[in-house]
PAMILO-848635 format. One record per residue (C-alpha): x, y, z; residue in three letters. Coordinates in pm, whole numbers, plus 50000, padded with zeros to 5 digits. Example, Ala and Ser with C-alpha at 12.3 -4.5 7.8 and 13.67 -1.06 7.14 Angstrom:
<markes>
<marke><u>51230</u><v>49550</v><w>50780</w><r>Ala</r></marke>
<marke><u>51367</u><v>49894</v><w>50714</w><r>Ser</r></marke>
</markes>
This chain:
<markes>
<marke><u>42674</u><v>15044</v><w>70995</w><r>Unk</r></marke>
<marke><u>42763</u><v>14995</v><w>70633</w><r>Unk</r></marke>
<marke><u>42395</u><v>14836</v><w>70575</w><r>Unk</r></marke>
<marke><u>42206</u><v>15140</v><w>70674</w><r>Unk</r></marke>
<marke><u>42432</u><v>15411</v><w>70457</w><r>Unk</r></marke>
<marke><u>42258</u><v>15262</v><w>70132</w><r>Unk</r></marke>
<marke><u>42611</u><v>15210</v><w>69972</w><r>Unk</r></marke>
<marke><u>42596</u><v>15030</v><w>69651</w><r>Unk</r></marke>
<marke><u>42631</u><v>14665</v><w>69586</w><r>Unk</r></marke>
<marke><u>43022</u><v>14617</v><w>69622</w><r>Unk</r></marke>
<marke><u>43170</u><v>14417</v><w>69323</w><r>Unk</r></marke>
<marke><u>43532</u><v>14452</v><w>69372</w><r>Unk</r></marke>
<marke><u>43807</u><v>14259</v><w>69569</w><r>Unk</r></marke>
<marke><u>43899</u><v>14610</v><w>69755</w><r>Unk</r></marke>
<marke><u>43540</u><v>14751</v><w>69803</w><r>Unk</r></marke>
<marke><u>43521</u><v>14594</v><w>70134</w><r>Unk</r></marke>
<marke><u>43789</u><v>14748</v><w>70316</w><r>Unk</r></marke>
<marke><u>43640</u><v>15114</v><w>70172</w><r>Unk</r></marke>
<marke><u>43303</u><v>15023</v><w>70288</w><r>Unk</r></marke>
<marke><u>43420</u><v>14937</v><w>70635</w><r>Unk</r></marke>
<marke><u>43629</u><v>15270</v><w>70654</w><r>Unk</r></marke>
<marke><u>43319</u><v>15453</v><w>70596</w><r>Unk</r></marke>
<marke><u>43131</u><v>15243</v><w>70841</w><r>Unk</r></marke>
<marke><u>43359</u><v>15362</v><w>71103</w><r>Unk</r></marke>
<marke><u>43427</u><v>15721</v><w>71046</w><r>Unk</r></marke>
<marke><u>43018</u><v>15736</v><w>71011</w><r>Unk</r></marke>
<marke><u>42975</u><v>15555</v><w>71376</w><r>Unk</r></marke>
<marke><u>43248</u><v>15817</v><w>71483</w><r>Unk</r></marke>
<marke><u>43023</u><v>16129</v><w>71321</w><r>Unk</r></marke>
<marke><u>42721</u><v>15939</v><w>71521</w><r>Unk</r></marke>
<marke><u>42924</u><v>15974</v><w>71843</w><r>Unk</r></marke>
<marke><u>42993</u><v>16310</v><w>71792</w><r>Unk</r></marke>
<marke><u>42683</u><v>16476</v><w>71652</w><r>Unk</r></marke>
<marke><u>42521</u><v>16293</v><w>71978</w><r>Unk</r></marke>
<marke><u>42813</u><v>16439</v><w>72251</w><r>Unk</r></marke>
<marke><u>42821</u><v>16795</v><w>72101</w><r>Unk</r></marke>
<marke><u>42447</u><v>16770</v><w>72145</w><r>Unk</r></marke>
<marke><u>42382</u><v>16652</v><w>72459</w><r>Unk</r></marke>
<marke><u>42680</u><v>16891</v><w>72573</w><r>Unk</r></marke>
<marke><u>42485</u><v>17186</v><w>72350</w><r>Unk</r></marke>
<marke><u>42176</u><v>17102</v><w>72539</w><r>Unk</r></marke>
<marke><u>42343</u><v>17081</v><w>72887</w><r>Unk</r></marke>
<marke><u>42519</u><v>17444</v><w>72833</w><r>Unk</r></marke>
<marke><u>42119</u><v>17578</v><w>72750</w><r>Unk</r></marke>
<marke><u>42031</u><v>17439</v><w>73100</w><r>Unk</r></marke>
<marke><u>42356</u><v>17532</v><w>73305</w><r>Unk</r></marke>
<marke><u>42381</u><v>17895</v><w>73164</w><r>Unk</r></marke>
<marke><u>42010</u><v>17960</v><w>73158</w><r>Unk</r></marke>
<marke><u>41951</u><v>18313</v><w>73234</w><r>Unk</r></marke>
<marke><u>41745</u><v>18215</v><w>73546</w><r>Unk</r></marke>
<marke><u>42022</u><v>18026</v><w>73718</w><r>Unk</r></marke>
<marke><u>42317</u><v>18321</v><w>73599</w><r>Unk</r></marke>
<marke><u>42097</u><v>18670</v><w>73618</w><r>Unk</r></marke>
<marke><u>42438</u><v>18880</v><w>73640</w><r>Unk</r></marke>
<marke><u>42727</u><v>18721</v><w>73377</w><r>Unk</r></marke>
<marke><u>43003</u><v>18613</v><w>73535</w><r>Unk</r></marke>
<marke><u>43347</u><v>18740</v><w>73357</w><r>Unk</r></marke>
<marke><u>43546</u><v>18398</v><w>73488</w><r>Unk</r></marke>
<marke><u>43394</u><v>18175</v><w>73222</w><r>Unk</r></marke>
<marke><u>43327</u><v>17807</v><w>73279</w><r>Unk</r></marke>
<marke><u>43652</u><v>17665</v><w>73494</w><r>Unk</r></marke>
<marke><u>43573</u><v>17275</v><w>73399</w><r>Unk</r></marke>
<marke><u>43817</u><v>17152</v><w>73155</w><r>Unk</r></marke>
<marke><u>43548</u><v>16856</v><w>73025</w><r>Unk</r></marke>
<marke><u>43591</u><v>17091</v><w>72675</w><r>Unk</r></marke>
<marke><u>43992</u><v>17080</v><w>72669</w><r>Unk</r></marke>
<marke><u>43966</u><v>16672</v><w>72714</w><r>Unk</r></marke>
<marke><u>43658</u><v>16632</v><w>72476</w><r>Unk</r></marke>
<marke><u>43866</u><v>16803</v><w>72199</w><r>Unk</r></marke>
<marke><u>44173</u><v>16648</v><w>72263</w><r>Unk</r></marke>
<marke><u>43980</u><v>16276</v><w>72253</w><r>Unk</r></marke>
<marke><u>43832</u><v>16335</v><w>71937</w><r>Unk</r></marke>
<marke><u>44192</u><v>16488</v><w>71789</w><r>Unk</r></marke>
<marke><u>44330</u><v>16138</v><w>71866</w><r>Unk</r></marke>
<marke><u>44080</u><v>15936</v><w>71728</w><r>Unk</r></marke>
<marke><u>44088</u><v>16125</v><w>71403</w><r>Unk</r></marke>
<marke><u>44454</u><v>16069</v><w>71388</w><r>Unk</r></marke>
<marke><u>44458</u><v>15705</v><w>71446</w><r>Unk</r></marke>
<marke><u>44196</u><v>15723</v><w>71137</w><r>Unk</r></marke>
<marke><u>44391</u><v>15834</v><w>70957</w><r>Unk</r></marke>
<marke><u>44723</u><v>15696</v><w>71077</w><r>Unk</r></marke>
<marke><u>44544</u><v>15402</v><w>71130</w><r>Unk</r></marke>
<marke><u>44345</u><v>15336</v><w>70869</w><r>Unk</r></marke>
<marke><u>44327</u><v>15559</v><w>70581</w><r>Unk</r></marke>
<marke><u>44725</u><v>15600</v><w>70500</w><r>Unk</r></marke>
<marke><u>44792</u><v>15246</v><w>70485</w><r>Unk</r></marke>
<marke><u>44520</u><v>15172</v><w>70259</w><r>Unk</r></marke>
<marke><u>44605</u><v>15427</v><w>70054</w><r>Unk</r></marke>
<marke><u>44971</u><v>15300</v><w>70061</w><r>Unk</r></marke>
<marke><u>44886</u><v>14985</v><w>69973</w><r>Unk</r></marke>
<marke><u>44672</u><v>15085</v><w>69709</w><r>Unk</r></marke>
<marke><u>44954</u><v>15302</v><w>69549</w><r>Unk</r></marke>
<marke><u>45214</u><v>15032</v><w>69621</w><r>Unk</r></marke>
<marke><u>45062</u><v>14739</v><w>69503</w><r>Unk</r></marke>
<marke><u>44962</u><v>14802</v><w>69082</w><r>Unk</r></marke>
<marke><u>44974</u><v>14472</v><w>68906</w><r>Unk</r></marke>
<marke><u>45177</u><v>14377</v><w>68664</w><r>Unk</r></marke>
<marke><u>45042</u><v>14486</v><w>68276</w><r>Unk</r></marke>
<marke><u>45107</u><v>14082</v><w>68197</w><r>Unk</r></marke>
<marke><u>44874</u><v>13995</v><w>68452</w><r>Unk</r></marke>
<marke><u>44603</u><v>14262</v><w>68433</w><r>Unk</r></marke>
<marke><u>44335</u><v>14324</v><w>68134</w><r>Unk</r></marke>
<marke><u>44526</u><v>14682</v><w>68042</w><r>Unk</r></marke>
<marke><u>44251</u><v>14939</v><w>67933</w><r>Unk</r></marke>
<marke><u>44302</u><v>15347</v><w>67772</w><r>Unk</r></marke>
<marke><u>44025</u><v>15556</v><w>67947</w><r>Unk</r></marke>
<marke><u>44023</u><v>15888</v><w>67757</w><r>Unk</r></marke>
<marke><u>43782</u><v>16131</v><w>67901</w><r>Unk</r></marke>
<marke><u>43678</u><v>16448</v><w>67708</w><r>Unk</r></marke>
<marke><u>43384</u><v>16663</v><w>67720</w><r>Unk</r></marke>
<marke><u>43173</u><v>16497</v><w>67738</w><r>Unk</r></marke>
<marke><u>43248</u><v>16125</v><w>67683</w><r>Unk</r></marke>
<marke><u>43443</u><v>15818</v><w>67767</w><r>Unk</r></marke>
<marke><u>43672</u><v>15684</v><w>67496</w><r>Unk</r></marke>
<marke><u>43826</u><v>15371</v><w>67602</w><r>Unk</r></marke>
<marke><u>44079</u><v>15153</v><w>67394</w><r>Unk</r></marke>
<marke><u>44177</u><v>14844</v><w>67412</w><r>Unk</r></marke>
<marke><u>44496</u><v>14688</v><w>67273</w><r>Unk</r></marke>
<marke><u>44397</u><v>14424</v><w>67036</w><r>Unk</r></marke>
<marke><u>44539</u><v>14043</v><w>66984</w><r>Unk</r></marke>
<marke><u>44898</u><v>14166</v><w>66969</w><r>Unk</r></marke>
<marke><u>44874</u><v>14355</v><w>67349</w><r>Unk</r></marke>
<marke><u>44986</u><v>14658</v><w>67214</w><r>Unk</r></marke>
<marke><u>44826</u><v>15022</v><w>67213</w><r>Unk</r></marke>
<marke><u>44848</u><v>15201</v><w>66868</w><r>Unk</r></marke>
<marke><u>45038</u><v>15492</v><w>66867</w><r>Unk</r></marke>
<marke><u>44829</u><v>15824</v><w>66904</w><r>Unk</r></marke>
<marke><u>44923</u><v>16199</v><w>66798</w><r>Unk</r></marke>
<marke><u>44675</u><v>16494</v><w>66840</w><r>Unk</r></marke>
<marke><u>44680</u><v>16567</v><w>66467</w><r>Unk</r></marke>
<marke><u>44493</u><v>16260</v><w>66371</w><r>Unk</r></marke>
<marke><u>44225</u><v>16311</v><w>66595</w><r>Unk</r></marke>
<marke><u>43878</u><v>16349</v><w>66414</w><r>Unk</r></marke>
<marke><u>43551</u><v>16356</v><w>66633</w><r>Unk</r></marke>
<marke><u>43398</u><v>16083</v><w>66370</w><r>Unk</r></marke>
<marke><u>43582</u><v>15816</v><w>66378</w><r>Unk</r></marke>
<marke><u>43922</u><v>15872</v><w>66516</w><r>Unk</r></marke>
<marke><u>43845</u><v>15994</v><w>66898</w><r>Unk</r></marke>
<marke><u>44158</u><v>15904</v><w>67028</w><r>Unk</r></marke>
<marke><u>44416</u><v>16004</v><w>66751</w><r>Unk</r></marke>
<marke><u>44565</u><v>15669</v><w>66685</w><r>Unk</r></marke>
<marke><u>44800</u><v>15675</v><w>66410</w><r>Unk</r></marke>
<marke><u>44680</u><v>15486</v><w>66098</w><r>Unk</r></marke>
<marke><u>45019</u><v>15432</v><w>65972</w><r>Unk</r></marke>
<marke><u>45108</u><v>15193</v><w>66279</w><r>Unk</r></marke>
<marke><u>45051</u><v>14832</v><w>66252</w><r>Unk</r></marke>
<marke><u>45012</u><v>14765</v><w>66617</w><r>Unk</r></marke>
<marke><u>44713</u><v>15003</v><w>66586</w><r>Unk</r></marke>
<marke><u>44532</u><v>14800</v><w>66348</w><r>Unk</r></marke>
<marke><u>44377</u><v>14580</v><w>66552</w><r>Unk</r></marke>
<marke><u>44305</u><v>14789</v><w>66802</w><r>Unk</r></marke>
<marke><u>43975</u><v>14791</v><w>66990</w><r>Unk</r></marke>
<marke><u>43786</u><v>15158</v><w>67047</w><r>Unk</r></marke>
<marke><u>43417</u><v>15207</v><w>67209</w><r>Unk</r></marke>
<marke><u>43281</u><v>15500</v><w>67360</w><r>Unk</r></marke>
<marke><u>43124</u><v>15521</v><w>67674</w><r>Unk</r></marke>
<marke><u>43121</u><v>15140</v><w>67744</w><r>Unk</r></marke>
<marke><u>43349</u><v>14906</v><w>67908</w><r>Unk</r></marke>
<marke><u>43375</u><v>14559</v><w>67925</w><r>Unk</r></marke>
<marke><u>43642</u><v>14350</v><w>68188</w><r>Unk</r></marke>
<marke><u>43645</u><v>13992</v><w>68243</w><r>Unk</r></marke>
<marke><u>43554</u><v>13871</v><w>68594</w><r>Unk</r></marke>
<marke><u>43807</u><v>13777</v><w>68875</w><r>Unk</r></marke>
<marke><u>44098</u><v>13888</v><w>68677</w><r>Unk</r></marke>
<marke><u>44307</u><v>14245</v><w>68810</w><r>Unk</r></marke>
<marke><u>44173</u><v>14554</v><w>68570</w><r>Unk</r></marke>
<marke><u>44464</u><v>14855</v><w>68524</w><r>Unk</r></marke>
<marke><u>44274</u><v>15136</v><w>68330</w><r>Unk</r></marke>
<marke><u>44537</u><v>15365</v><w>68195</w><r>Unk</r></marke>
<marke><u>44319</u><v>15731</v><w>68246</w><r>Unk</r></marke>
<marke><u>44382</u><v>16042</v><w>68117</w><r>Unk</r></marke>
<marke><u>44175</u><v>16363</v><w>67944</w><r>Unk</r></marke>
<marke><u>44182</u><v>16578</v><w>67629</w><r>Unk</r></marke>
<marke><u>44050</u><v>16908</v><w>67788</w><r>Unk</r></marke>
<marke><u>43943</u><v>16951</v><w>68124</w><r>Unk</r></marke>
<marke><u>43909</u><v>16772</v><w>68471</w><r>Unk</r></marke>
<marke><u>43703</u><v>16519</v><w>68477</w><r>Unk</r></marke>
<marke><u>43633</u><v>16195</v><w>68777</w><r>Unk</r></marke>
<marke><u>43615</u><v>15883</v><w>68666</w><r>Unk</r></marke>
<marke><u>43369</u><v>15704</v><w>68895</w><r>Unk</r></marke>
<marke><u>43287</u><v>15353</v><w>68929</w><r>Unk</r></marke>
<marke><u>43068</u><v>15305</v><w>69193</w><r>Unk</r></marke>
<marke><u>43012</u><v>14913</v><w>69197</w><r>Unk</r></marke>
<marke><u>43384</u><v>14867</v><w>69179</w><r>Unk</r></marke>
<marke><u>43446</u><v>15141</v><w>69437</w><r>Unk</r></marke>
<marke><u>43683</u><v>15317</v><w>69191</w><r>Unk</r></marke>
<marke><u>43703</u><v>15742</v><w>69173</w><r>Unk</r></marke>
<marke><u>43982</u><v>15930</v><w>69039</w><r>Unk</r></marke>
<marke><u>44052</u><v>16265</v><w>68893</w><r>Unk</r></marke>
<marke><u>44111</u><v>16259</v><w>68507</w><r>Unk</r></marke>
<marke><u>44414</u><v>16565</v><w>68519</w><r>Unk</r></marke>
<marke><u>44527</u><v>16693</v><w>68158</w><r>Unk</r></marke>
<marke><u>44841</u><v>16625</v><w>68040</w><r>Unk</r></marke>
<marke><u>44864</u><v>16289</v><w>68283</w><r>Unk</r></marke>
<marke><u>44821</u><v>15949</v><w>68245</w><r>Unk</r></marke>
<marke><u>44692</u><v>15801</v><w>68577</w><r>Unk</r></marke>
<marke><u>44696</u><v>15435</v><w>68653</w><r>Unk</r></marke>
<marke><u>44434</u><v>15252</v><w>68806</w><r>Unk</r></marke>
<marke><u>44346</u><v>14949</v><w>68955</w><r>Unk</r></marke>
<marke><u>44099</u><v>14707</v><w>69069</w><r>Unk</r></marke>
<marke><u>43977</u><v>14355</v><w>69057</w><r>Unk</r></marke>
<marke><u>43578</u><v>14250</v><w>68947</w><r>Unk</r></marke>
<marke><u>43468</u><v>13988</v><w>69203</w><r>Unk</r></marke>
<marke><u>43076</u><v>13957</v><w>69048</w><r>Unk</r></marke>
<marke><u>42966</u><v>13932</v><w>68720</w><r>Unk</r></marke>
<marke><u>42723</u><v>14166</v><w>68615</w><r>Unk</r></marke>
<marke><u>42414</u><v>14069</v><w>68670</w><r>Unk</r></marke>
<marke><u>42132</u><v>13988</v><w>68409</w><r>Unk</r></marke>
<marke><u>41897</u><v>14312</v><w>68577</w><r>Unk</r></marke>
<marke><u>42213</u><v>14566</v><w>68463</w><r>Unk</r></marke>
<marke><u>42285</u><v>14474</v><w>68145</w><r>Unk</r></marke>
<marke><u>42306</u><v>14712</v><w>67882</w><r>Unk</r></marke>
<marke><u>42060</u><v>14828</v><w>67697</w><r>Unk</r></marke>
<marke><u>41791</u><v>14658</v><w>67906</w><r>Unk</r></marke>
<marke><u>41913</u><v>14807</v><w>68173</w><r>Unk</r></marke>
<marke><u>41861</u><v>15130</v><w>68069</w><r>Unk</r></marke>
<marke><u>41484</u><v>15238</v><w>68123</w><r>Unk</r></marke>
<marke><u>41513</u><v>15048</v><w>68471</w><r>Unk</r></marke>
<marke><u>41801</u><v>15265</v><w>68594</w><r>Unk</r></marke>
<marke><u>41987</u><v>14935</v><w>68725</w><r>Unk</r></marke>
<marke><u>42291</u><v>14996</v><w>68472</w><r>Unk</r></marke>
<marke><u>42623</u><v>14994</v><w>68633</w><r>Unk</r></marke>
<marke><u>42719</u><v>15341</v><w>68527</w><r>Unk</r></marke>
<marke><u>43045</u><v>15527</v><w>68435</w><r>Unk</r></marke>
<marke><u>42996</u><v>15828</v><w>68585</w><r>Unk</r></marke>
<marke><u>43227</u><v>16152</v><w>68528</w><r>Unk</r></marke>
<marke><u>43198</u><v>16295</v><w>68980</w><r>Unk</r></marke>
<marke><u>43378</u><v>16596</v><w>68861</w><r>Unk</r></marke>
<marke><u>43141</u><v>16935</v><w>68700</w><r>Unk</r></marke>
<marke><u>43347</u><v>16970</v><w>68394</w><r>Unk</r></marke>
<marke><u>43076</u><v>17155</v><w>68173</w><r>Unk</r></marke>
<marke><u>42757</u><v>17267</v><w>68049</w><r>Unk</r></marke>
<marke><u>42688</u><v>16920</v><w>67968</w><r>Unk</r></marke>
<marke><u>42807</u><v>16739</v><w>68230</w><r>Unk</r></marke>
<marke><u>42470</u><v>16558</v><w>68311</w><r>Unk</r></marke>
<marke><u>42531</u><v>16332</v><w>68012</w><r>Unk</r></marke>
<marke><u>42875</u><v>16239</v><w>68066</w><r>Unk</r></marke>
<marke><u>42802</u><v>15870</v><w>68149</w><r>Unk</r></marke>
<marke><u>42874</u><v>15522</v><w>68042</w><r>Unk</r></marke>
<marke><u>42797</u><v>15191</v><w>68118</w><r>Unk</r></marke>
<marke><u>43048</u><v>14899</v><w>68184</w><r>Unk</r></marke>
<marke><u>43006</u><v>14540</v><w>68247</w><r>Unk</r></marke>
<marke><u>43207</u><v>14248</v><w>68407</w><r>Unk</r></marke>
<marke><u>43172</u><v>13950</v><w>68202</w><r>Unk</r></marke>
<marke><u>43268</u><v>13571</v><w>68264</w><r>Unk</r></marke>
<marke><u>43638</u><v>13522</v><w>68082</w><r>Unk</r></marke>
<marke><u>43474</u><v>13317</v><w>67778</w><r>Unk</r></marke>
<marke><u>43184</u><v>13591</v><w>67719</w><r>Unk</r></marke>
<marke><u>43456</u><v>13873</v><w>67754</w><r>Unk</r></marke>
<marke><u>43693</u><v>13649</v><w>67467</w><r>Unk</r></marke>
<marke><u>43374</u><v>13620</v><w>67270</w><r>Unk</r></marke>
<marke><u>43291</u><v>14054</v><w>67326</w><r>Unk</r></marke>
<marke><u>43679</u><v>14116</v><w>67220</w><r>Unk</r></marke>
<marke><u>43627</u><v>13872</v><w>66871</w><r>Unk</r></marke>
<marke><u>43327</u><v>14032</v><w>66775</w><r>Unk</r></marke>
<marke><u>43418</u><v>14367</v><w>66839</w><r>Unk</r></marke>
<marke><u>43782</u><v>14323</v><w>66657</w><r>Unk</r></marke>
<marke><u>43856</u><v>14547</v><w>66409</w><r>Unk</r></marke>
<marke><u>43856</u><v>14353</v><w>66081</w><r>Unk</r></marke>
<marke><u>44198</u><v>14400</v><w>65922</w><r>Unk</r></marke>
<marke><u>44177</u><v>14285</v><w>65634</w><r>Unk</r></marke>
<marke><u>44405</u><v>14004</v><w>65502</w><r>Unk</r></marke>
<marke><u>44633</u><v>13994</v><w>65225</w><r>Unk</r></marke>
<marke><u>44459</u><v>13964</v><w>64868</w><r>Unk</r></marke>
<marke><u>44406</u><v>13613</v><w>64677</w><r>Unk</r></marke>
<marke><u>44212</u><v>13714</v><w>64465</w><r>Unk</r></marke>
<marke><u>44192</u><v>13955</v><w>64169</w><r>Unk</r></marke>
<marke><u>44158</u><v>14351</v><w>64321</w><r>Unk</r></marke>
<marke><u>43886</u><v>14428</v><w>64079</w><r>Unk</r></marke>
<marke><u>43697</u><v>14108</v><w>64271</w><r>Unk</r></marke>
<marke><u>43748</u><v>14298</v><w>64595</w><r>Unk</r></marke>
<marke><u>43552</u><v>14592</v><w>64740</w><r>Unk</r></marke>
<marke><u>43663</u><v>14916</v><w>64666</w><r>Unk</r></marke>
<marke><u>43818</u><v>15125</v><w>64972</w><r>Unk</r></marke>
<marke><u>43681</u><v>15517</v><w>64962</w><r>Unk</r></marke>
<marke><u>43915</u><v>15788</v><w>64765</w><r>Unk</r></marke>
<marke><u>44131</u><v>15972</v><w>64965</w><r>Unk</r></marke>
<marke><u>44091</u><v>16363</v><w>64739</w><r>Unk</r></marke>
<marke><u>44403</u><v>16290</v><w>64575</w><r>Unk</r></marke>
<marke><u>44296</u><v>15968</v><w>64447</w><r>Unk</r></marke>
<marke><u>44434</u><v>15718</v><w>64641</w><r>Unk</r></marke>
<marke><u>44277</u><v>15454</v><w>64859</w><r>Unk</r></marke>
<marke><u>44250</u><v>15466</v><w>65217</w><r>Unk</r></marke>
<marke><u>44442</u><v>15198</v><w>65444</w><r>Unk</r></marke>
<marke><u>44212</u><v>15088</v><w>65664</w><r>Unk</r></marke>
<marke><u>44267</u><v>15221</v><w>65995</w><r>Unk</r></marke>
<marke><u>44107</u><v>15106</v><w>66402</w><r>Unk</r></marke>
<marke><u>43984</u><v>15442</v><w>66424</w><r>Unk</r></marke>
<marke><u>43775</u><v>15393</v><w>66110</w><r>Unk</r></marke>
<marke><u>43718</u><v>14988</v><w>66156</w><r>Unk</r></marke>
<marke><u>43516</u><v>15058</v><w>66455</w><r>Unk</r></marke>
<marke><u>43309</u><v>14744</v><w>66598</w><r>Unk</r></marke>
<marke><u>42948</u><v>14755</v><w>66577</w><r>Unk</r></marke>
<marke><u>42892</u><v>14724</v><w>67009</w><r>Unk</r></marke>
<marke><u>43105</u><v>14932</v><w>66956</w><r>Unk</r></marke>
<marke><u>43031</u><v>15246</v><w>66728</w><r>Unk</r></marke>
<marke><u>43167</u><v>15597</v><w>66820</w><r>Unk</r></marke>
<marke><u>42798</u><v>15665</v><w>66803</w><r>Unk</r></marke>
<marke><u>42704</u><v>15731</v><w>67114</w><r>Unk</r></marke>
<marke><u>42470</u><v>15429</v><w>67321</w><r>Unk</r></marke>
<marke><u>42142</u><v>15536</v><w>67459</w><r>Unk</r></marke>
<marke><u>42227</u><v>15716</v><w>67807</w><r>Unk</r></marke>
<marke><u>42061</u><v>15551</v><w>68068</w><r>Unk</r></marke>
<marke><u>41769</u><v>15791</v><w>68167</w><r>Unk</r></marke>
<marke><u>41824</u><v>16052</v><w>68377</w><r>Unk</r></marke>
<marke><u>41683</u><v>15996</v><w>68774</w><r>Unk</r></marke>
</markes>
């Protein structure tokens, strides 16, 4: 069944079990949308007007209804007995360890993904509301934290390396949002004030015809989408992310490092000057203003709209 729904190419260790799921409960609304139907179209003949000219107060006396609805009660609750609780319970019961998972911030806001990642030292900066600046400090991180510094920060892209468990840590600055991954098989609800953890594992790396920005004016990206209306703009609330092989995802992290810079050898006048603060004093260099170029809080070309 799953081959004829048109479900996306499934990239993740868990996508299987989903996609069978669906297979069934779709083979179970086949079943049904072809019994009610024959059973409509039998009632059209049987109560035709010809064969009942007066109406008969009794009713139908056959209890083919009563049995009908009570079959289909108790396949929908081994369904969900069945199947869909323990998955679920597994799911809930099984998050990976943060020492054996790539660890990822996912910080949804209208209308935008801001993702961090915690640097060499495997650390998240510290963040507080009253440092965040639309610019260049999305997320609020604290510039006065060292294990900020080398913090990574990109908006609306995400890379993960392949075959390795992801745990995205998600939350939002305003409203609802859905964070939707449809290769990985991956949807959840963005709630305010809650940090939500989710997991999943890549099983493919993404391939060379969704690759960003190529990808982008042949619609093949595989897209962040936000499945929730949260706006005006909520058309252009999407990403991109791509799985990489573990040395190309090493090689993405190094290049996209914040460059912290390293204690002075040489004379300060030899050295670049850092911008003046209005009272006169320099400004510490900071991951929300060392942003990477892949990945500038400028926002990448959306892929086009379908």
């Amino acid at each position: 069944m799953e081959r004829y729904l048109g479900l996306p190419l499934n990239a993740s260790a868990h996508g299987a079990q989903l996609d069978y799921l669906t297979g069934i409960v779709h083979w179970l609304m086949l079943v049904l949308f072809v019994g009610w139907g024959l059973f409509f179209l039998y009632t059209l003949v049987r109560f035709r007007k010809g064969r009942n000219p007066v109406a008969s107060y009794e009713g139908a006396k056959s209890h083919f209804s009563t049995y009908g609805e009570a079959a289909i009660a108790v396949i929908e609750a081994v369904l969900l007995v069945g199947f869909a609780v323990p998955i679920w319970a597994k799911r809930v019961s099984a998050v990976p360890r943060e020492d054996q998972a790539t660890v990822i911030r996912v910080v949804a806001q209208q209308f935008a993904w801001n993702v961090q990642y915690a640097g060499a030292d495997g650390v998240f900066g510290r963040t507080d509301p009253k440092f965040i600046n639309a610019e260049n400090n999305p997320l609020g991180l604290d510039p006065a934290d060292p294990a900020g510094k080398d913090d990574i920060v990109t908006l609306n892209q995400i890379h993960l390396p392949v075959g390795k468990p992801a745990l995205v840590k998600l939350t939002t600055k305003d409203v609802i949002h859905s964070f939707f991954l449809p290769y990985m098989r991956v949807k959840q609800d963005a709630i305010p004030g809650m940090t939500i953890p989710i997991y999943f594992t890549p099983t493919m790396v993404t391939p060379p015809i969704a690759q960003f920005p190529g990808c982008a004016a042949n619609h093949t990206c595989w897209e962040i989408a936000c499945a929730q209306l949260c706006g005006a703009s909520h058309y252009r609330m999407r990403g991109y992310y791509a799985i990489d092989t573990p040395a190309d995802y090493e090689k993405w992290l190094k290049e996209n490092a914040p460059k912290v810079a390293a204690a002075p050898t040489a004379p300060a006048a030899a050295a670049p000057a850092a911008p003046a603060t209005p009272g006169g004093t320099a400004t510490p260099a900071s991951p929300s203003t060392t942003v990477p170029p892949a990945a500038s809080t400028a926002k990448p070309p959306a892929p086009a709209a379908k």
